[in-house]
C-alpha positions, 0 to 999 in steps of 0.5 A, a space after each residue: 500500500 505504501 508504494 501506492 499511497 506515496 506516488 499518489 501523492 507525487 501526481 497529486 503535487 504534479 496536478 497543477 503543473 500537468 494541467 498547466 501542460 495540457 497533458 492531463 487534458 488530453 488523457 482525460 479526454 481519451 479516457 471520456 471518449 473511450 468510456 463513452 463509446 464503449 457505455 454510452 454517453 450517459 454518465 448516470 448509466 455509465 460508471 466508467 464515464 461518470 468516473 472519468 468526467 469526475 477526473 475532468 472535473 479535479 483538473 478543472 477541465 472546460 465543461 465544453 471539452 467534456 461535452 465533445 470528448 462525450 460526443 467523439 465516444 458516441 459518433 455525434 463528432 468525427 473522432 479517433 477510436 482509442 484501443 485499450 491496452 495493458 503492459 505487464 513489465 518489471 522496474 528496477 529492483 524487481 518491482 512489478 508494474 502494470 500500465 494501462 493505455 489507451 492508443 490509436 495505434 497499438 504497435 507504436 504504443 508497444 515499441 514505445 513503452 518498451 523502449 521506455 523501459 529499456 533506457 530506464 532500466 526496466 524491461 516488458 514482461 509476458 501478458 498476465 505475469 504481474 497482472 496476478 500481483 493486483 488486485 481491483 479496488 476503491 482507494 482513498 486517501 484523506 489527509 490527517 489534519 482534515 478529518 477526525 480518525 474516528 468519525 471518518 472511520 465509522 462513516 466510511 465501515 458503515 458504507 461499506 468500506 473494507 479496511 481503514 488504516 493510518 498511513 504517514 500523514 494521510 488515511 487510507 480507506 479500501 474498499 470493493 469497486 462496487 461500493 466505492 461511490 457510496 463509500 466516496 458519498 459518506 466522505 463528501 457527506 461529512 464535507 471532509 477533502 480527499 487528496 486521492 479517490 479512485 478506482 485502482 490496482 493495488 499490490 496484494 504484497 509488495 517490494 523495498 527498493 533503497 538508494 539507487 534503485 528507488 530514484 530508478 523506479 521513480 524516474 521510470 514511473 514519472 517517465 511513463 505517467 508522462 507518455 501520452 498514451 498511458 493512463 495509469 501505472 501501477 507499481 508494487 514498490 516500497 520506498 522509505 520517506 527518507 529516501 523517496 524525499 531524496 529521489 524527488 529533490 534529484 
């Protein structure tokens, strides 16, 4: 869990500076045009696209961007047609990774992940061979200071959360895909702020890397997020405070 709460909070930090970039705009827009083309253009009937419009919305991306990226999914707008992929592949260290896509062109996309991963020190892997390493589930993350540890764990238990656990300075809360907005809903309710809420992959277990090795998974890391064609990566690495404070000065 660490690993992923730690980089959370990296792309949490880079927010702003993506979106000043217009790089987060284009991912999104992607991610609405796929979920709409593939469950149409209705977000109350569309988890995915719901979800995806909600991300537009953190970014504060233009309402007219969404509409249109809404509109490309559902042919109302000539648009391209975005391919899913995913790459099982290995960071330095041994730390899994898996990476989700979307492209209009699945053979660059593959060469260009995979020369990423060359020059990083990284290597692609087999179909399925770290997929097995994650598991499917709603995350959030609240920072300390804005809620209070009892009654936000009570109200996130009751909704149906599955675990709650204190994390550095921050709460995380798990819970199953299924019940993640109602788990979100008691949150919001309590008008208390999240830093991440998501539905992720996370590491059923997970591997300590130090010194070099952690700056090298966190570059590769930072190095893929930025690809335009990736929508998310995971990863199963363990970092300490200490040295992820180090991998980020340099």
């Amino acid at each position: 869990m660490s690993g992923h709460s730690k980089w959370a909070k990296i792309k949490h930090k880079k927010g702003a500076e993506d979106a000043k970039r217009g790089a987060v705009f284009t991912k999104v827009s992607k991610e609405i045009t796929a979920a709409a083309k593939d469950g149409g253009g209705n977000p109350d009937t569309n988890v995915r696209l719901r979800a995806a419009i909600q991300r537009a919305r953190g970014v504060n991306m233009p309402a007219s961007n969404v509409e249109n990226a809404i509109k490309k999914g559902t042919g109302e707008l000539p648009g391209v047609v975005y391919e899913s992929v995913v790459f099982d592949a290995y960071a330095p260290g041994g730390v899994a990774m898996l990476i989700e896509g979307l492209t209009d062109n699945k053979n660059r996309t593959t060469a260009e992940i995979r020369n990423l991963l060359n020059k990083k020190g990284g290597s692609m892997a087999g179909a399925g061979s770290t997929a097995f390493m994650f598991t499917k589930k709603g995350y959030i993350s609240v920072d300390k200071t804005k809620a209070d540890e009892d009654a936000l764990m009570e109200a996130v238990l009751e909704a149906g959360a599955d675990d709650f656990k204190v994390e550095g300075d921050s709460y995380e809360i798990i819970c199953d895909p299924t019940t993640f907005e109602k788990v979100k809903a008691s949150v919001v309710a309590k008008n208390i702020e999240t830093q991440t809420a998501e539905v992720t992959m996370l590491p059923t277990s997970t591997v300590k890397v130090t010194g070099n090795d952690a700056k090298n998974v966190l570059d590769l890391m930072e190095a893929l997020e930025d690809h335009e064609d990736v929508q998310a990566v995971h990863a199963n690495f363990d970092i300490s405070e200490e040295d992820m404070a180090k991998a980020s000065e340099g």
